[in-house]
N, C-alpha and C positions, 0 to 999 in steps of 0.2 A: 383544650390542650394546654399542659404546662407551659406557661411563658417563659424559658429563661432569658433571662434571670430572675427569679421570682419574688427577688429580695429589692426589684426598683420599686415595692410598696413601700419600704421601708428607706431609701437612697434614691436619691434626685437625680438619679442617671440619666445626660443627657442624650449621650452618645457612647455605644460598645463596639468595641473593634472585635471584639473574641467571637461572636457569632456567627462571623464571616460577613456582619451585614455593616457600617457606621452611618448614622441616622442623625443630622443636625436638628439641635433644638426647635421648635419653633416660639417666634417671638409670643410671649402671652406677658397681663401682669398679675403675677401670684395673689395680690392683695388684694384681689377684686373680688377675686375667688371664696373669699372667705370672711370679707368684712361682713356679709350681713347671714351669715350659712347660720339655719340652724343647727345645723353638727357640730359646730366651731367649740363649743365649751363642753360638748359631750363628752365623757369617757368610756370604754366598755364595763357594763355592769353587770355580765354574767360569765360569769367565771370559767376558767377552760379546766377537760375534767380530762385527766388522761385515765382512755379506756385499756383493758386489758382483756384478751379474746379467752374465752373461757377454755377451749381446745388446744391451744396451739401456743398461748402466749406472746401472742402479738401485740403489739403497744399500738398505741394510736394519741393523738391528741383532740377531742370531741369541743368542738363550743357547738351547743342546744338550743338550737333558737327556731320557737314554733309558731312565733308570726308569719310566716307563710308556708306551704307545704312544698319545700324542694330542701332537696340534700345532695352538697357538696364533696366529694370525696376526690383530695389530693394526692399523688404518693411518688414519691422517688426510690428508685434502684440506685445506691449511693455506690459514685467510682463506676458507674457501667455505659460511661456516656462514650467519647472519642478515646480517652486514653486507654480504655479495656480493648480496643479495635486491636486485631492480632495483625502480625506482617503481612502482607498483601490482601489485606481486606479492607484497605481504609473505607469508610462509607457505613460499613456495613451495622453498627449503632442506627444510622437513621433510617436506614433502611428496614431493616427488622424494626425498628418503632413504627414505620406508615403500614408495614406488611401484617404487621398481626392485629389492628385494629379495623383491618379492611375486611375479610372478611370472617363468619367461626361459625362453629355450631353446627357444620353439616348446610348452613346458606352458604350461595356465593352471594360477590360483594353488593350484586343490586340487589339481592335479596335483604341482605344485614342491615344495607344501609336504609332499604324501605322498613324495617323492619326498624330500626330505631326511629327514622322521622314518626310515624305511625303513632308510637309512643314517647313522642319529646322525647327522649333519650338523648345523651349528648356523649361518646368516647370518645377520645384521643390517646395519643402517643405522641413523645417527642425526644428525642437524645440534643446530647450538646457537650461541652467537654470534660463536663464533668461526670455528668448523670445520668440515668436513662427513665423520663418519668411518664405518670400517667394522668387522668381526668376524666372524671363521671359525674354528670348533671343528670338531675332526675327531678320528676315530681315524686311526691310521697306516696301518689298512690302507685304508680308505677315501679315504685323501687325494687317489690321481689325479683321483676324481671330484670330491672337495668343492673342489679346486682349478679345475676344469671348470663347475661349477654357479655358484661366485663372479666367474669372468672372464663367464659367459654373463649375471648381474644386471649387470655395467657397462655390457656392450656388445650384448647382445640379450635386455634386459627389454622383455617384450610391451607394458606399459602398455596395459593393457587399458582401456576408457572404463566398463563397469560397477565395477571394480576402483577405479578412480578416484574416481566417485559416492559409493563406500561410504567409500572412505579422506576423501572432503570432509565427508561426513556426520560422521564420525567426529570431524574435528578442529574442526567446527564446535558441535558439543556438549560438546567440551571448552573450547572456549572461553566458553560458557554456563555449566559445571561453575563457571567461575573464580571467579565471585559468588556463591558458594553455600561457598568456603571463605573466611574472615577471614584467614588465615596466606596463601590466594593473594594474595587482593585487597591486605592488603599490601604483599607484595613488587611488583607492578604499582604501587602506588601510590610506590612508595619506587627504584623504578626509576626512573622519571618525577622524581620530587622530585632524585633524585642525580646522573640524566644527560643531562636533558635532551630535546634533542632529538640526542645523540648514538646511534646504533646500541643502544649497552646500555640505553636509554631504552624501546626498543618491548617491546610484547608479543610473547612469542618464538615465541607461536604465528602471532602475523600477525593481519590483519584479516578481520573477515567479510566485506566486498565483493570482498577481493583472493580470497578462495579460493572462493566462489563461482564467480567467471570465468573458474579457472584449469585450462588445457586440456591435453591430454598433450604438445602443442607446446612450451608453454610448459616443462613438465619437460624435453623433450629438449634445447632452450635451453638451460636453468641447466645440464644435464649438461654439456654439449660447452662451454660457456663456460668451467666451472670445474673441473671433475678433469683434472687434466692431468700428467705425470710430475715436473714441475716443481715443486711443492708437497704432493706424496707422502710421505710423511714412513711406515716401515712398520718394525712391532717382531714378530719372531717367538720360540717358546717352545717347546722340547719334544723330540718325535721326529723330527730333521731335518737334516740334514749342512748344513757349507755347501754342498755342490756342487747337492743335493738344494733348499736354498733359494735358491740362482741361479736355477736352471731355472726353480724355479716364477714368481720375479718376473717372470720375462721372459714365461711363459706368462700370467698373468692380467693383470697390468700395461704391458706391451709393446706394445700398441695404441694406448695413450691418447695424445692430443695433448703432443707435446712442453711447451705451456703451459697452465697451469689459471689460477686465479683469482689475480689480482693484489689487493695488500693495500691498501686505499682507505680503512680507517675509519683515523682521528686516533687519536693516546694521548690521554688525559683524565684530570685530577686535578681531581676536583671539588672546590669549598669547602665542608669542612664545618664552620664557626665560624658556621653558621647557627642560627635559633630550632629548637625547636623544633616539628614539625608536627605534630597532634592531630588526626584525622580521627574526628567521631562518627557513631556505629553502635552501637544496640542492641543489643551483645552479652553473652554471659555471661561470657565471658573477656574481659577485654583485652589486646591484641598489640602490639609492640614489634620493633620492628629498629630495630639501633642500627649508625652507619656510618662509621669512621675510613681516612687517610688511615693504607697499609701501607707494605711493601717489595718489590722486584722477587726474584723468586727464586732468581737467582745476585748479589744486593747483598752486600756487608759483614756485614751486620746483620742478615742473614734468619736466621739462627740461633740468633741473643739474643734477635731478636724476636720466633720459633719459641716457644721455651722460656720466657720472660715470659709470653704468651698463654695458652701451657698454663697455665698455675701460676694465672692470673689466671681463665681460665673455658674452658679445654679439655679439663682432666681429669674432669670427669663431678661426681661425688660429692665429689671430694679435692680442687676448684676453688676457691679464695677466696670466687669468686661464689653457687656452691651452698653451702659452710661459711653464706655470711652470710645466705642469702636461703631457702632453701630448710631447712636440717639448722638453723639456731637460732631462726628465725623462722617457718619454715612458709609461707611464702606466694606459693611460685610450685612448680608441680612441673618447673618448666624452666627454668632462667637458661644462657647459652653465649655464648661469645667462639671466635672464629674467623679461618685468614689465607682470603682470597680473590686469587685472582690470574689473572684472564684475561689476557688477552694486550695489554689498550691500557689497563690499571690497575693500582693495588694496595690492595688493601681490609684492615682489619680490619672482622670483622661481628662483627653480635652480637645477642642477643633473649632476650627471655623472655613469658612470659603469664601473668597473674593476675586474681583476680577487680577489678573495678571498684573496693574498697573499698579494696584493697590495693594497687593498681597505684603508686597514688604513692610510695606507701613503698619497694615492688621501684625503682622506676625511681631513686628516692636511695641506696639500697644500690647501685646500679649504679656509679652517678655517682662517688659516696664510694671502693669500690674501682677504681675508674678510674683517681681521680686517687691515690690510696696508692701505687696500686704505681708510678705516675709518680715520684713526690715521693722513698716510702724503698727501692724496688726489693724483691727477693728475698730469704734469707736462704740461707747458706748450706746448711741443712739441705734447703730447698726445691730449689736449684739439682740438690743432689745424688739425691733424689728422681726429680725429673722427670727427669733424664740418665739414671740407672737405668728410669725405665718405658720411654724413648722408645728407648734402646739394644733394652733386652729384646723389647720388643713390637714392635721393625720387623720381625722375619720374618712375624709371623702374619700382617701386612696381605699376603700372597704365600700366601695357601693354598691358593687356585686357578691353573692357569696363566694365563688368560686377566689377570691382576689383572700377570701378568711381562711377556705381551705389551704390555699398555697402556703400562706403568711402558718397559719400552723404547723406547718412541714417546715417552712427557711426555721423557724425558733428550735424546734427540735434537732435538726441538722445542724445550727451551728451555739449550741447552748445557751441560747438568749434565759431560758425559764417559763416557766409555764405561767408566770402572772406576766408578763411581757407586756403584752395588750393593755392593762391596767396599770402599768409603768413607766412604760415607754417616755410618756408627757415631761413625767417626773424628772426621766433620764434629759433631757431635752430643758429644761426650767433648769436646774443645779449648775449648768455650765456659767463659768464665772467666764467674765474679756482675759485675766490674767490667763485661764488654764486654753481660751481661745488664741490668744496672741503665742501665747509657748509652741502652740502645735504649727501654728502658722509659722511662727522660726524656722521650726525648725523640717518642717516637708516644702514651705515655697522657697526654695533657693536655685540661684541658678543652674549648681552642678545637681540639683535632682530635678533636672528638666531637658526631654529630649522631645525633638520636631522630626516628624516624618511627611515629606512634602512632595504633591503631584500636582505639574500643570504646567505653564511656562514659566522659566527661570532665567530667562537668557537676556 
């Protein structure tokens, strides 16, 4: 299943609020990782070949790689995730993602799902705020069917009504679950405090009344409203010719409505030269996300301001932020800074947890390396560091194919270029300290910096 966000192969994200989930780093140290990897000086040396379906005219992005026999196929429904959800149906994107992958074909779901174990076969579905996407693993020889099995979840999923029950029940307890984690309740709350009443603002699971009410109608609705050829967006990997990835687009995809979901949510750049907000709760940790205005991911400055980040709190152990707060002081076992970049923003995040006693102190150490690296940037030594880990360590983020397929769907969705893969390094080597220190100017400052805080305060 699509991970969103499917671009942290590409961004050192340490922690996302927008999920509904925020997920503290864990301590590692990058350099370890990579001083002796055979990958480290690798580049990719087969070129990505955009296919085009002979039928139907569907695009794809294909990298062909026939060292082993499995084939990856990526795809997102672009704009069909949370924000397409119509008035009183909040939910109903994820819902309709778990529902039509559960069961098809004329099986029910124990049926589908013996029926894919049977055959390694691998589907999913996933929504999120942006998107509504999918995932097919397969071996090669397997493929005419797993290709068969994924077109019959788009377009002959039973939706079954006991199938349903269980999948309501299901997301209904998770949204229960939510108050029961601090790091959720958070990000919920810090959603709300930074978007409003804009899309990125709700809970990504939806409401309990809406999914309560929500009937299989209602799913076949959001389907036929929003997947559509039109906003198909699809990355494949592996054992698969082009001719061989034609056909198949046009076999699984070639029915769909010429149009899917049209793009209705606004861009939004929140203000964050706000107080900040202190939420108390009885807890034994106290929690933080912290939330700056970023960059768009083909800007200027996405690259200095890539590499700034890391140095400041994306490398783990080797972080500014751990060096201060965690390795000489002791007092958070999690400090992280991070880029975020959905499709209608651009975030820097960031968080950590400490006990009550200590929070104020972690959250001045924050603060203080914030504004430093604003004020005297990087140093040389530093710049050349991070450019060496972030070179060396980008093939390992590819050690599965499924991580190629995605990664070819993020490039086409946000016009990275089809040599990408072959560039990227390039992109990453070019960045000068000057054009790194600029960017740092001017995003670490104090008024592009807001705390959102749960725990005791008192």
């Amino acid at each position: 299943m699509i991970k969103k966000y499917f671009w942290l192969w590409i961004l050192p994200v340490a922690g996302l609020v927008f999920g509904g989930m925020m997920f503290f780093k864990p301590a590692f140290d990058p350099a370890a990782l990579v001083k002796n990897s055979e990958l480290g000086g690798r580049r990719f040396s087969v070129p990505v070949t955009e296919v085009v379906s002979p039928q139907y005219g569907i695009k794809a992005y294909l990298l062909e790689d026939r060292s082993n026999p499995i084939i990856s196929v990526s795809f997102v429904f672009a704009h069909a995730g949370l924000g397409a959800e119509p008035e009183g149906r909040a939910g109903i994107s994820k819902i309709s993602a778990a529902m039509i992958g559960e069961a098809a074909g004329g099986m029910n779901s124990q049926q589908f799902k013996e029926k894919l174990e049977d055959y390694a076969v691998s589907i999913g579905y996933s929504a999120d705020k942006d998107d509504f996407s999918g995932q097919l693993l397969t071996i090669k020889e397997f493929a005419p069917l797993a290709f068969e099995m994924l077109r019959q979840t788009l377009f002959e999923a039973e939706l079954d009504s006991d199938d349903l029950k269980r999948i309501k029940r299901q997301m209904l307890a998770m949204l229960e679950r939510q108050n029961e984690s601090p790091e959720t309740k958070l990000s919920l709350i810090a959603n709300r405090e930074i978007f409003g009443n804009h899309p990125y603002g709700r809970n990504p699971l939806g409401r309990k009344d809406d999914i309560q009410k929500m009937t299989t109608q209602d799913i076949r609705d959001f389907v036929a409203a929003n997947l559509g050829r039109d906003n198909l967006i699809v990355g494949i990997a592996g054992d698969l010719t082009p001719q061989e990835a034609g056909r198949m687009l046009d076999q699984i995809f070639g029915a769909l409505p010429e149009q899917g979901a049209v793009d209705r949510v606004a861009e939004i750049m929140p203000d964050f030269g706000l107080e900040t907000v202190n939420v108390n709760q009885d807890l034994a940790q106290s929690v933080s996300f912290i939330a700056a205005k970023g960059t768009r991911r083909t800007a200027e400055d996405f690259y200095p301001l890539y590499i700034a980040n890391y140095i400041l709190g994306g490398s783990g152990l080797n972080s500014r932020l751990n060096l201060s707060a965690r390795e000489k002081e002791g007092l958070t076992y999690g400090i992280y800074t991070g880029l975020s970049i959905p499709d209608k923003s651009a975030l820097i995040v960031g968080g950590f947890s400490s006990t009550p006693q200590n929070f104020a102190r972690v959250a001045e150490i924050f603060s203080r390396e914030w504004q430093k690296m604003g004020q005297e940037g990087v140093s040389a030594q530093e710049l050349k560091e991070a450019q060496d880990y972030l070179i060396a360590s980008y093939n390992l983020r590819f050690a599965d194919i499924t991580a190629i397929s995605e990664m070819l769907v993020y490039m086409q969705k946000t016009g990275l270029g089809i040599d990408f893969l072959q560039k990227r390094n390039d992109y990453v080597a070019a960045v000068t300290a000057e054009q790194v220190n600029q960017a740092a100017a001017r995003y670490f400052t104090p008024e592009n910096l807001r705390m959102i805080n749960l725990g005791k305060f008192n």
